[in-house]
C-alpha positions in Angstrom: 27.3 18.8 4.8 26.7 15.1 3.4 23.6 13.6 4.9 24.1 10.0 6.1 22.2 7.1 4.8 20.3 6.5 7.8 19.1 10.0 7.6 17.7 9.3 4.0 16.0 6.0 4.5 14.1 8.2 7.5 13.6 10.8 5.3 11.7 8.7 2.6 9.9 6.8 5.0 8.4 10.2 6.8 7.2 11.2 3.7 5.9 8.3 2.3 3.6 7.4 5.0 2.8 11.2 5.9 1.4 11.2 2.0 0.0 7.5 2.3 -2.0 8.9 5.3 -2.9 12.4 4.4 -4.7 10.8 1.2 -6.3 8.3 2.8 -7.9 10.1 5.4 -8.7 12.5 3.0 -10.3 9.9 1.2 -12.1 8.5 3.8 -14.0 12.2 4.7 -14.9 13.5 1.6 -16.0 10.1 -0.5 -18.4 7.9 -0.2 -17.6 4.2 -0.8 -17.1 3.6 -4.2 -17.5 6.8 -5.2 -15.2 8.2 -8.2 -13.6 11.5 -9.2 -12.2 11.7 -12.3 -8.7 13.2 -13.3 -8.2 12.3 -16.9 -10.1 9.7 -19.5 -7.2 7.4 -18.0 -7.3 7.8 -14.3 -9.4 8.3 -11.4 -9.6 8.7 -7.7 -12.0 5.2 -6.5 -12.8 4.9 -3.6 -12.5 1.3 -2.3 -11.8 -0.7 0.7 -9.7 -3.2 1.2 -9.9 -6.3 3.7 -6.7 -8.5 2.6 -3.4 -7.8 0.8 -2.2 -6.1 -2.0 -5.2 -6.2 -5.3 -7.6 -7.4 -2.6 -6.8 -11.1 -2.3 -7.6 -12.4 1.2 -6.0 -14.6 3.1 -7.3 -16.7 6.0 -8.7 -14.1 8.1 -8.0 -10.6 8.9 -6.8 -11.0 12.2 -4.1 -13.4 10.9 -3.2 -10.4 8.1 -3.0 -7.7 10.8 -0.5 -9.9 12.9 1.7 -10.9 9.6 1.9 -7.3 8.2 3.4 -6.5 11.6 5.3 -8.5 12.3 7.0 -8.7 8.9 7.4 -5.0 9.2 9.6 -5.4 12.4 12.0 -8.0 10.3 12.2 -5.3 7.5 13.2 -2.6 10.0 15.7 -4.8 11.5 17.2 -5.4 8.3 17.1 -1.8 7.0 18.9 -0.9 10.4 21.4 -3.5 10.0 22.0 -2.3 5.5 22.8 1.3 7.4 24.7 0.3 10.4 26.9 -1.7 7.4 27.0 1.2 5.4 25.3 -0.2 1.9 24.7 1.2 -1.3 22.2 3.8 -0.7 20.1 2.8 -3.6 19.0 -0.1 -2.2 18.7 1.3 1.6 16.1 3.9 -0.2 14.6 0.5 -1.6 14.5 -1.2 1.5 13.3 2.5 2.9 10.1 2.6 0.6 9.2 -1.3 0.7 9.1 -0.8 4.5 7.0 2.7 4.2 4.3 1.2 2.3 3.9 -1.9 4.4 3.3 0.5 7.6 1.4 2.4 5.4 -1.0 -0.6 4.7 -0.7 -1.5 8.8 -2.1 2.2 10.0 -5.5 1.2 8.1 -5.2 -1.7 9.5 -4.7 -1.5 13.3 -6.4 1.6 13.6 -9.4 2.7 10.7 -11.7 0.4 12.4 -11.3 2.7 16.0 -10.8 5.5 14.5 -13.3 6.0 11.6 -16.7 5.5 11.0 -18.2 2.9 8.6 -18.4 4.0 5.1 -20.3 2.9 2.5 -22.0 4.0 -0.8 -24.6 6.5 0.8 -22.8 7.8 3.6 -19.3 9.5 4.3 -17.2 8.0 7.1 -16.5 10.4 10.4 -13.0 10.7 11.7 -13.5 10.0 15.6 -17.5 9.4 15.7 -18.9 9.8 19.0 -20.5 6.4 18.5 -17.1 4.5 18.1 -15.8 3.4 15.2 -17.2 0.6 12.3 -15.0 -2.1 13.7 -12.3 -3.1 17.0 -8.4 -2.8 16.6 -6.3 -4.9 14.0 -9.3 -5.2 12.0 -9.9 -2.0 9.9 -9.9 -1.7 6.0 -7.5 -0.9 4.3 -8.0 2.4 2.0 -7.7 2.3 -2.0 -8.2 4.9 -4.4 -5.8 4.9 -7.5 -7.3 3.5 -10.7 -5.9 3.1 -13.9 -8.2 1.9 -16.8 -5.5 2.4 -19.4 -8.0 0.8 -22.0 -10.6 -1.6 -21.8 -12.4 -4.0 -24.6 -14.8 -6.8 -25.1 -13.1 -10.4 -25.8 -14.7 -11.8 -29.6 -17.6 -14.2 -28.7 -15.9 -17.5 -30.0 -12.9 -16.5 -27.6 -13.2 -19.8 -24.6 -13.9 -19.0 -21.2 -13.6 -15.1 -21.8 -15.5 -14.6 -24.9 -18.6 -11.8 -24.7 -16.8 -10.3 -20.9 -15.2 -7.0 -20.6 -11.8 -6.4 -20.2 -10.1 -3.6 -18.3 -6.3 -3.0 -18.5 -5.6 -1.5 -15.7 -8.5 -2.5 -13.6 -6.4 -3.0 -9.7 -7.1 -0.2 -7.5 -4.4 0.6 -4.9 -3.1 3.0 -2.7 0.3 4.8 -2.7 1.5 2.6 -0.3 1.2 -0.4 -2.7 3.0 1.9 -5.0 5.5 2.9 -2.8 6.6 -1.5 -2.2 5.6 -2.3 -5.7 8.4 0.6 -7.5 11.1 -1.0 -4.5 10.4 -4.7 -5.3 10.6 -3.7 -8.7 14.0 -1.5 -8.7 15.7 -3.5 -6.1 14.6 -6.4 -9.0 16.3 -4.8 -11.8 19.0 -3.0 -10.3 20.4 -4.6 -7.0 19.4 -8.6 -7.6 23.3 -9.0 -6.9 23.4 -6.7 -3.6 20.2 -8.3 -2.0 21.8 -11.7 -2.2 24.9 -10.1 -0.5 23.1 -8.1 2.2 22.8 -11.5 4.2 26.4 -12.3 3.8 28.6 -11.7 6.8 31.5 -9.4 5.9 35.0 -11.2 6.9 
């Protein structure tokens, strides 16, 4: 029996954000803030919150970013609805699929971590439902990070301007699989369907 498209963009977005949130909460019980867990010499589980977007920049407030996260999720499900109902190429529909699965990943943390959890920080381990109430009100919670990457790191030459004497750490962002999971569909939908996003806002005749 062939599967239909909409059946694989719900597919990937089920398991995307079941994993997203299964690690974070994870995460969030058994770590203290900050602390690390090492895998290999080149990766680590770090745990780190996050109060703005994607590698931690911030943007007016956080209220603001709550709002804007969810309400550009509703336009991305409106247009993922509208690539099936049309019947695109299912490559980009399992783009669309994991773009839209990590930005609801990033919007759980948000709307409900601050409710639901307890504060965490470097000497403590949060709670999941505290008696006491959680570290913050709705649409403000942080957002949880824990992948890091520090391919290699050196120290810039001394007569090096602005940078010389500092450290340097390739890859030193740490992010969740959420970011991962809209970062790998920004960047296939980039390399492989440049031409079919254009199209996807044309009307067919």
């Amino acid at each position: 029996m062939k599967l239909s498209k909409g059946f694989w963009a719900i597919l990937i977005i089920v398991l995307i954000l079941a994993a997203d949130q299964c690690l974070k909460i994870w995460i969030k019980t058994h770590l203290a803030l900050m602390e690390d867990i090492p895998v290999t010499s080149w990766f680590s589980l770090h745990f780190v919150e996050n109060n703005g977007m994607a590698m931690g920049i911030e943007v007016i407030g956080k209220l603001f970013l709550s709002i804007f996260r969810i309400i550009a999720s509703f336009a991305i499900i409106y247009y993922l609805h509208s690539l099936v109902k049309r019947n695109f190429n299912l490559g980009y529909i399992i783009c669309v699929s994991m773009i839209f699965a990590g930005a609801v990943g990033n919007i759980i943390d948000s709307i409900f971590y601050g409710v639901i959890f307890s504060e965490s920080t470097p000497y403590t381990i949060a709670t999941l439902f505290p008696v006491e109430g959680g570290y913050d009100s709705w649409l403000h919670g942080k957002v949880v990070d824990m992948f890091y990457f520090p391919l290699f790191e050196f120290t810039w030459p001394e007569w090096m301007p602005f940078v010389g004497g500092s450290d340097f750490v390739f890859f030193r962002y740490i992010f969740n699989l959420a970011d991962a999971s809209i970062s790998v569909g920004i960047a296939w939908l980039l390399l492989f369907y440049r031409n079919t996003f254009s199209g996807s806002f044309e009307k067919k005749k």
